[in-house]
C-alpha positions as CSV (number, residue, x, y, z in Angstrom):
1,X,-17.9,-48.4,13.3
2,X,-15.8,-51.5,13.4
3,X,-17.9,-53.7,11.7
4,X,-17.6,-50.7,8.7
5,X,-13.5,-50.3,8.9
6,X,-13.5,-54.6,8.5
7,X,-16.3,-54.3,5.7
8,X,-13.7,-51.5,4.2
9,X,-10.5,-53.1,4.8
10,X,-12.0,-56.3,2.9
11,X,-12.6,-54.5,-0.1
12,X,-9.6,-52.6,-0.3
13,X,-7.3,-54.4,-3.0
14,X,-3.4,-55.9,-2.2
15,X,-0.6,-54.6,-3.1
16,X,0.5,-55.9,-6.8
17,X,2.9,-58.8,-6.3
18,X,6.4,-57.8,-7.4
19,X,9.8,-60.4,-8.0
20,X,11.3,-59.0,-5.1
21,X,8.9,-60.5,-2.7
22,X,9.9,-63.8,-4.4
23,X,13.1,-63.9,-3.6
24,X,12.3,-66.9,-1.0
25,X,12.1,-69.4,-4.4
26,X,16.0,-68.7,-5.8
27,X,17.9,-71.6,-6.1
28,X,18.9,-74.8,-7.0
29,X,16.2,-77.6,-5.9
30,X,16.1,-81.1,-6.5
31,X,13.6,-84.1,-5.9
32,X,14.3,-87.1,-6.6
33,X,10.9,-89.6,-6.0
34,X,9.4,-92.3,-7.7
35,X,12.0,-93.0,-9.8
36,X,12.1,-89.8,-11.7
37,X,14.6,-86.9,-11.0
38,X,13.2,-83.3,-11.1
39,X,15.4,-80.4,-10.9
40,X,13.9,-76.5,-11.3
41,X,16.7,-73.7,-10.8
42,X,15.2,-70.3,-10.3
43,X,17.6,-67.2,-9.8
44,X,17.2,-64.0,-7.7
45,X,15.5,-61.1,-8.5
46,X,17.1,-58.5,-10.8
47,X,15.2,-55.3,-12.4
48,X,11.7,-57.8,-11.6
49,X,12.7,-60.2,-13.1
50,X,13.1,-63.9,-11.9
51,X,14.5,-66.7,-14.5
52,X,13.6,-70.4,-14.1
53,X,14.2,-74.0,-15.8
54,X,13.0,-77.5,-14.7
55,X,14.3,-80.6,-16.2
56,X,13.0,-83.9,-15.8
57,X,14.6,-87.5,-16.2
58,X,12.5,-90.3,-16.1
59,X,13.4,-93.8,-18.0
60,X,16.4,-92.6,-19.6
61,X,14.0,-89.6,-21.2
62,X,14.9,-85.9,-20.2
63,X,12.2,-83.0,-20.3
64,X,11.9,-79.3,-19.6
65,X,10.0,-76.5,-18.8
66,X,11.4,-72.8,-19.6
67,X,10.0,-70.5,-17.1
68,X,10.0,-66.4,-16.0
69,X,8.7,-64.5,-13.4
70,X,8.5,-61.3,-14.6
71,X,5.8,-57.6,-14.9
72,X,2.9,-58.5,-16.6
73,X,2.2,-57.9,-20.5
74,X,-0.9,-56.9,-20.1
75,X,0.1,-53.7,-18.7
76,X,-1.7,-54.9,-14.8
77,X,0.1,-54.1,-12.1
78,X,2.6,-57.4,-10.6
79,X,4.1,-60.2,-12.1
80,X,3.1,-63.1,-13.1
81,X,4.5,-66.7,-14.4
82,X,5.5,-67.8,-17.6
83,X,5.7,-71.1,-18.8
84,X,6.8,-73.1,-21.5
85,X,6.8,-76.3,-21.6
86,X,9.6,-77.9,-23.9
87,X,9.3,-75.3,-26.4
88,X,6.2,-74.4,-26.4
89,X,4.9,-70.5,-26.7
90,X,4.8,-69.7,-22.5
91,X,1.4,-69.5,-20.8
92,X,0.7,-66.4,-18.4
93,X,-0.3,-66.7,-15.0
94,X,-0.4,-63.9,-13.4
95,X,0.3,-63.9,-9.4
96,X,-3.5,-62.9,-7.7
97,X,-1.9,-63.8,-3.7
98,X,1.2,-63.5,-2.1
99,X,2.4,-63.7,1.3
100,X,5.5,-64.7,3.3
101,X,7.0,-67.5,1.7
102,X,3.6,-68.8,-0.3
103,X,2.2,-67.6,-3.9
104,X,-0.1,-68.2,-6.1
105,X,-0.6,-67.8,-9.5
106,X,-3.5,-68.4,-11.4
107,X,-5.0,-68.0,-15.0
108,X,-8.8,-69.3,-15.4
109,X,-8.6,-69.5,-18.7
110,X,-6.0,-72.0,-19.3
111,X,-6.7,-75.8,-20.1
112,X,-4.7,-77.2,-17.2
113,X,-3.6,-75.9,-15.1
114,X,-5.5,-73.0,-14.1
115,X,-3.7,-72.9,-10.7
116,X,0.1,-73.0,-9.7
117,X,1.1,-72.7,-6.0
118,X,5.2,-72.9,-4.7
119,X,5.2,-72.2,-1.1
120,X,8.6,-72.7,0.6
121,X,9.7,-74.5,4.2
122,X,12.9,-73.8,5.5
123,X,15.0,-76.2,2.8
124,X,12.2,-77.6,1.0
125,X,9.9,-75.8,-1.8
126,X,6.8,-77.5,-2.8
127,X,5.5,-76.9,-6.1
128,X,1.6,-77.3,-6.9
129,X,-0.1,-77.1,-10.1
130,X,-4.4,-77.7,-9.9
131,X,-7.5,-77.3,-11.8
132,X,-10.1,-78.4,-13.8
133,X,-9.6,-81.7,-16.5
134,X,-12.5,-82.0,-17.5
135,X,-15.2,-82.8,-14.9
136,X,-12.3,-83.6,-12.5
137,X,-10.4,-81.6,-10.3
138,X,-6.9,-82.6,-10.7
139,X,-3.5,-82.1,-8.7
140,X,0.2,-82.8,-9.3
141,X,2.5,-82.0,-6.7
142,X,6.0,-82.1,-6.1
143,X,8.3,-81.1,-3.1
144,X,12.0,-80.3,-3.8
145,X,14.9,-79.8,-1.8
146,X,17.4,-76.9,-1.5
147,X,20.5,-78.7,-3.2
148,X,24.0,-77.4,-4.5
149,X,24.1,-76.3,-8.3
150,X,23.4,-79.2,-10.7
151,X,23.8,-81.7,-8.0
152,X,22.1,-85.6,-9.0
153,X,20.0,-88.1,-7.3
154,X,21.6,-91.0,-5.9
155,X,22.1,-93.7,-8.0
């Protein structure tokens, strides 16, 4: 009988993921390692939607990524991640795992990455993106802290 509830409880499917459980990744965070300065801004919540940016200065050159968090378009259930990078149409993500203050969003079919993980620590939020290159596996991480609104790196 218990070995049937687990073998049913592991088929059941999770709750969809929704903006509101993200709420944990709003703010203003700042790294500032190997000589490059990172900021990515994300707001709260409102009507399931989440807003982001990143900008990137490294040897005088600035970069960014527009970002969302928002209901699917594809009419599934959850959210998932949009993201442009400078300019670019946005690639979707949708979220497959969600929990506490960790979530994932993934999206197979994309060249790199396929993967992209944000999982928050108290004051820091670490930001992952993985997957295939190739024959390679490849990660880039970063690790931000919380900082005030469009505060700088030292220096």
């Amino acid at each position: 009988m218990i070995l049937t509830a687990l073998f049913v409880a592991g088929l059941t499917q999770a709750a969809p993921v929704t903006a509101d459980q993200l709420s944990w990744m709003s703010g203003y965070w700042l790294s500032c390692d190997g000589g490059r300065e990172v900021s990515e801004t994300w707001s709260d919540p409102r009507g399931g939607l989440m807003a982001g940016h990143a900008v990137t200065l490294q040897n005088g050159r600035a970069s960014f990524e527009l970002s969302r968090i928002a209901p699917t378009t594809a009419g599934a259930p959850g959210v998932a991640y949009f993201a442009g990078v400078e300019g670019a149409p946005a690639v979707v993500f949708p979220a497959v795992e969600a929990g506490g203050t960790r979530v994932v969003f993934e999206n197979p079919a994309h060249d790199f990455p396929q993967r992209v993980i944000y999982e928050r620590d108290g004051d820091v939020l670490k930001a992952r993106i993985e997957g295939q290159m190739g024959d390679r596996q490849q990660v880039m991480a970063w690790e931000y802290r919380k900082a005030d609104l469009n505060a700088r790196c030292p220096g």
